[in-house]
C-alpha positions in Angstrom: 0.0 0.0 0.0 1.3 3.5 -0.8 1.2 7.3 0.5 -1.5 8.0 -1.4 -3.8 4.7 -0.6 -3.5 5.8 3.3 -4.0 9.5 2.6 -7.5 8.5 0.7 -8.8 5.6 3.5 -7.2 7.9 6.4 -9.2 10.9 4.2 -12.5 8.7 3.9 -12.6 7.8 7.5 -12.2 11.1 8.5 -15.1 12.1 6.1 -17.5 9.6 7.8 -16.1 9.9 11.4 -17.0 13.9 10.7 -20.7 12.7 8.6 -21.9 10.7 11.4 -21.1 13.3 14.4 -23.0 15.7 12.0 -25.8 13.5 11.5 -27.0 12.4 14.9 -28.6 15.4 16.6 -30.8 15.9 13.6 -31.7 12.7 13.2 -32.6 11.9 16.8 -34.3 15.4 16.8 -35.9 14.8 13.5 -37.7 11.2 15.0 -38.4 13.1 18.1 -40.6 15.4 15.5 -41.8 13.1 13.7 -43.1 10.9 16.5 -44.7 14.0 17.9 -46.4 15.1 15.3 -47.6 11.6 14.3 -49.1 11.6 18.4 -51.2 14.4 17.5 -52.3 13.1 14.9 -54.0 10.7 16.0 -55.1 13.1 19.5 -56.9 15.1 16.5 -58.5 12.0 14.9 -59.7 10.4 18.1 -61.1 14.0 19.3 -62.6 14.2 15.9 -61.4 17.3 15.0 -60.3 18.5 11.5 -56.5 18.9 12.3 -55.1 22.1 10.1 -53.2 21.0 7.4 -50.6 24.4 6.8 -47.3 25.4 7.6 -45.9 25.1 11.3 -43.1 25.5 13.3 -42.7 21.9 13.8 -43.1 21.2 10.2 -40.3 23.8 8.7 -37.7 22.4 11.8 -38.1 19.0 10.0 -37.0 20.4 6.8 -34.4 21.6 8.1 -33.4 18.5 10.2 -34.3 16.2 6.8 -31.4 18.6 5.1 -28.9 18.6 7.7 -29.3 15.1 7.5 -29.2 14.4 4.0 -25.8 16.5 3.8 -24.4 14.9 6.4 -25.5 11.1 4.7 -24.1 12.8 1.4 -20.6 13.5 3.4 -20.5 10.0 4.7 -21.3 8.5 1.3 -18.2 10.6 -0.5 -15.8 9.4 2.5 -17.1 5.8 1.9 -15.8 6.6 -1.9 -12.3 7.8 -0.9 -12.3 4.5 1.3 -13.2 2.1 -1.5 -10.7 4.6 -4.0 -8.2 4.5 -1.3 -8.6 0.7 -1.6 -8.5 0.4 -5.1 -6.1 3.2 -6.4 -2.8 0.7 -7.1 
């Protein structure tokens, strides 16, 4: 194995080390939402009300948690490339 195989994998593991720090606040967060929203949904349904179907505050915060996640999946995906490059690169 040469310099540049370790630089990659050392680069890749970094990448995903740094992806996966990144992507568990939002994620548990996110779930936290989700599973809160999903509880009053069914608090509306059983009280038989007509449950308002717009924007909230709750709903824009798990845009932005779905993002922050997706970028951080993105970053662990590209360090997972350098590792397999790392591997490959002869």
């Amino acid at each position: 194995m040469g310099i540049l195989n370790l630089i990659l994998i050392a680069l890749g593991v970094a990448a995903i080390a740094f992806g996966y720090r990144r992507f568990r606040a939002p994620w548990g967060r996110y779930q936290a939402l989700k599973e809160q929203d999903a509880n009053i949904a069914r608090y509306e349904s059983w009280r038989g009300g007509l449950r308002d179907s717009g924007t909230t505050g709750a709903s824009v915060a798990m845009e932005i948690l779905r993002r922050q996640v997706r970028d951080a999946a993105l970053l662990m995906a590209a360090g997972a490339g350098l590792v397999v490059l790392g591997l490959l690169v002869s």
